[in-house]
C-alpha positions, 0 to 999 in steps of 0.5 A, a space after each residue: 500500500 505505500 507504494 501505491 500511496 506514493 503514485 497516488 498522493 497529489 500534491 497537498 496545499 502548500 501552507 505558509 505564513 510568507 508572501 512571496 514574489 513568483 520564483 525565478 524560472 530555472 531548474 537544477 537537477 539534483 540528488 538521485 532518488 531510488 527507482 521506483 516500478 512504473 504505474 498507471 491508475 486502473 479500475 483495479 487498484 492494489 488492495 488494502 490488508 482491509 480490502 480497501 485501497 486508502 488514496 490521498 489524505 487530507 488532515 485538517 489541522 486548521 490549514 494555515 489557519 486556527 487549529 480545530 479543537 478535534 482534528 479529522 484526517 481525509 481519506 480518498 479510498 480509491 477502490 471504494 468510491 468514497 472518503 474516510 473520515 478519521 478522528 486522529 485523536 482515537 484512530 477510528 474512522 467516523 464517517 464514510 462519504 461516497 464520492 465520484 469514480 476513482 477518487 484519487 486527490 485531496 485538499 482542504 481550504 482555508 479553516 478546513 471548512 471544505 474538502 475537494 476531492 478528485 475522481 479520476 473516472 468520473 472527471 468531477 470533483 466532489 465538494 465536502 462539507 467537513 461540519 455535516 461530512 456530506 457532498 455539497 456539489 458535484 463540478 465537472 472538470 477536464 478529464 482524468 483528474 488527478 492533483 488538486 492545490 487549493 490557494 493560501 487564501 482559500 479562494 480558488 481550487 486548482 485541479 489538474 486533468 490528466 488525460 485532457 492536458 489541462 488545469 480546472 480553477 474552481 471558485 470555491 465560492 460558487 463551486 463552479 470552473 471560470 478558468 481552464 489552463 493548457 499545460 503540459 502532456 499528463 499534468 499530475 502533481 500541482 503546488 502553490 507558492 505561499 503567495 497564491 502568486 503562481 501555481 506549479 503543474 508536473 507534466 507527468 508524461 514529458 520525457 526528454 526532457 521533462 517539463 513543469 508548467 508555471 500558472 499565473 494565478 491572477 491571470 491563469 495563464 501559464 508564463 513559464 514553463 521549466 525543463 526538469 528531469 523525465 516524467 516528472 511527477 511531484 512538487 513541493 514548494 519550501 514554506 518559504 516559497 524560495 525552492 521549489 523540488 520536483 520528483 522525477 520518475 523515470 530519471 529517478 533524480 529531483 530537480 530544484 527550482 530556485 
């Protein structure tokens, strides 16, 4: 299951208490990282010791924002369709929510009042309500969608759509898309920098080399888009926002933008 979790976990909201400019457009190849077995979603996922294959978690532990007095961690169960909700205080789970197809992406906003959850199979994101645990709304995206950041000031959602090549902006507050963003072949992997100023998109199936698409938040259009190791599949940005580190999976290397 770890390694299936590994290939699963979308990018998580990058939280921060520093506002940034956008970093500077250039990539450094760095340390070497082991080779891992290439794999592809299917309908048919490894199983679970308890028959269910645990996605992406979501902790809601306040979210760059005041801590919750309970604290409940967001569980996307991919062959199952639906979320598990766990209270991290006891480890028990205390609510299941049935969601799309293949859920696959996790991320909560500002608070931790909403949780957006990806569904592969069904192009759609589901909208949950954390104090009731129910889907609110049901917003159809491009297809195959996969990772998904939600901006530091809780305003918008990015989501990246695999098999359409594009990046979804939902507005949180009308759970609806106002923007779709061409970016690379296989966007996987999407952080934000602390800012909100840009959004940071692996082109999971760009190879020689590989790419990472650059969004402008505020005009949603891609500026930059910066050359890194083959099929790069994750990202994650420093708290400060300075580095931005790329996983490369077919070159088995990562790559530091600065």
């Amino acid at each position: 299951m770890t390694e299936w979790l590994k290939y699963l976990g979308s990018s998580t909201p990058a939280v921060a208490p520093l506002a940034r400019s956008p970093l500077p457009r250039s990539g450094l190849p760095s340390s070497s990282l082991p080779p891992t077995s290439w794999r592809q979603p299917s309908n048919k996922p490894p199983a679970s010791p308890a028959g269910r294959t645990l996605g992406v978690v979501a902790m809601l532990l306040g979210c760059a924002a005041a801590v919750q007095a309970q604290q409940y961690a967001y569980v996307a169960n991919l062959g199952s369709n639906n979320v598990s909700v766990i209270d991290t205080g006891t480890s028990g789970i205390v609510a299941t929510i049935p969601v799309g197809d293949n859920p696959n992406g996790l991320a909560a906003t500002l608070g931790g009042r909403l949780v957006y959850v990806t569904n592969f199979l069904s192009d759609d994101v589901s909208v949950i309500d954390t104090p009731s645990n129910t889907v609110i709304a049901t917003v159809s995206v491009g297809s195959g969608p996969v990772g998904i950041a939600v901006t530091p000031n809780g305003t918008a959602a990015y989501v990246t759509n695999r098999g359409s090549n594009t990046v979804s902006v939902i507005d949180v507050a009308q759970n609806v898309v106002t923007a779709t963003v061409g970016v690379g072949a296989g966007p996987d992997a999407i952080a934000i920098l602390p800012s909100g100023a840009a959004a940071y998109v692996t082109n999971s199936f760009s190879k020689m080399p590989g790419t990472v698409s650059v969004i402008d938040t505020a005009s949603n259009a891609v500026t930059a888009i910066i050359e890194v190791g083959r099929n790069p599949n994750r990202v994650a940005i420093t708290p400060d926002g300075a580095f931005a580190y790329v996983a490369n999976f077919r070159s088995w290397n990562v790559s530091v933008i600065a």
